[in-house]
Structures are given as structure tokens and as C-alpha cells.
Residue, then its C-alpha position, 0 to 999 in steps of 0.5 A: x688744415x692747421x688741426x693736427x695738435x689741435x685736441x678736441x678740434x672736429x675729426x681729431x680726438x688725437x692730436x700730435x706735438x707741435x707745431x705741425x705745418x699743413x702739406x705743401x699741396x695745400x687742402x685736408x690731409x688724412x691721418x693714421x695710427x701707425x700701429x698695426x692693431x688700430x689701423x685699417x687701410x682706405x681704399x679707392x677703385x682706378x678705372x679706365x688703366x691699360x693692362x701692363x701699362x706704367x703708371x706714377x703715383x705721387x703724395x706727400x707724407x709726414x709724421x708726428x708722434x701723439x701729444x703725450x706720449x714719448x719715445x722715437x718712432x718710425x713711420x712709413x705707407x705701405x700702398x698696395x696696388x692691383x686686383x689681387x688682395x693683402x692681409x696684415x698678420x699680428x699673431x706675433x709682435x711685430x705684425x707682418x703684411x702678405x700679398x696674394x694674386x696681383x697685388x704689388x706692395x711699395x713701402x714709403x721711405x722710412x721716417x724717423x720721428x724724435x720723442x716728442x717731434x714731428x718728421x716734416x712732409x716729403x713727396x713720395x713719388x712711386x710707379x705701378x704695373x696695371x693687372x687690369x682695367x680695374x685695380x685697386x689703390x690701397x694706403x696702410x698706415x705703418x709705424x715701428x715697423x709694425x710693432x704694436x708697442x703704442x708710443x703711438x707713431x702717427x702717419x700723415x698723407x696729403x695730396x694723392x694724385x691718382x695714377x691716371x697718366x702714363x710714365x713720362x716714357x710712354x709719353x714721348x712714345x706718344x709724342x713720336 
């Protein structure tokens, strides 16, 4: 909290122009170069899913744009979910993202960040379909549509819930 346009603080050799508020969630956040040839994604294994079973996914995302730099910019998450795989493609510009197996893909809505400015944080809620007992939940930074033109656009994201809960649907089931 409180070091996104701080230079030089721990972590941040890559600060953004400010001021920049801390998530609403409260706690550390990540932050991600949204242009494709400098970013990979991070990834965490979800245990103990139903298969064919619904679940949400909530965080929040924000986006700001490197102290010095100019130009506008947009800024999404590409999260990816399943047991299969996806790839990103920069053998032209912009770059491109594919899936294979059971991996769906669910894009954030688009943020636009003025020269200069930040975009203010938003919650982002989404749902997935279980493949297996196992799946993996996967966030991709992505930034001027995956251009790798380097204004640079930078993507923020706090307060990842993990999909450990039925829809609210199955819930009423349950309740009945």
C-alpha cells in the first residue's frame, strides 16, 4: 500500500504518475507491465471444484500509466481458467492470446487511462465452469490491446477472492 509512484520504494523500480489510492480491499496489490513482450502471467492451482460446477471470481483492478511517460492507454486482465493451457502470440504487433483443451478465457472490462493519469479501481466480478477437481486460475496482464508499442500501460489487481463457493443459484438449491 501507499508505493505505486513511489521510485525506488521496496518492490517498485516502476512507479506510476499520481496520486494513486490503495484498493478499496485494503492490503498489497500486484502490478504488471501491460505490454505483451515484458509480462507473464502468475498463476494459482484451485483444489477441491465440482466438475461442471459454477463458480464466481471477484477482485478489484485499477490502472495507471509509468511516471514519464505519455500517451493514453488501455488496460485490461486477461484471467484464464481451466485444465487445458493458453499461449500469447507477438509474431506481429499487436500480439495475440489462444487457448487449448479446457481453458476458458474472460477479458476485464477495457480501462482507459489518460497521458499521464491513472484509471481508479473497480470490482470485477466473473464466473467459471469447473473442467475438473483441479483447475488453474491464471491473470495476464494486458495493455493497448496487446500492442508492444512501450507507453507503457500498467495493470493493478488486489483483492482476489478465489472461486471457492457456488453461484448464489446452487446456493438456494442447497438451502431447498
Amino acid at each position: 500500500p501507499g508505493t505505486a509512484t513511489q521510485a525506488g520504494s521496496p518492490g517498485n523500480a516502476y512507479p506510476v504518475w499520481g496520486p494513486f489510492p490503495n484498493p478499496p480491499s485494503g492490503g498489497n496489490f500486484i502490478q504488471a507491465d501491460g505490454n505483451p513482450t515484458f509480462e507473464t502471467s502468475f498463476n494459482q492451482t484451485i483444489t477441491g471444484l465440482t466438475v461442471g460446477q459454477a463458480y464466481d471470481l471477484s477482485f478489484w483492478q485499477a490502472a495507471g500509466q509509468q511516471y514519464l511517460f505519455t500517451g493514453d492507454t488501455t488496460e485490461q486482465w486477461k484471467v484464464f481458467f481451466g485444465s487445458g493451457s493458453f499461449a500469447v502470440s507477438c509474431s506481429t504487433n499487436p500480439c495475440t492470446t489462444s487457448t487449448s483443451g479446457s481453458m476458458q478465457e474472460v477479458d476485464t472490462l477495457l480501462m482507459n487511462t489518460p497521458s499521464g493519469g491513472v484509471h481508479p479501481w473497480n470490482l470485477v466480478s466473473m464466473t467459471f465452469v469447473a473442467d475438473a477437481t483441479s483447475d488453474v486460475l491464471s491473470f495476464l496482464a494486458w495493455g493497448d490491446n496487446g500492442n508492444t508499442t512501450n507507453l507503457p500501460p500498467t495493470v493493478f489487481l488486489a483483492g482476489v477472492n478465489t472461486p471457492a463457493l457456488p453461484e448464489p443459484p446452487t446456493l438456494a438449491l442447497f438451502g431447498i
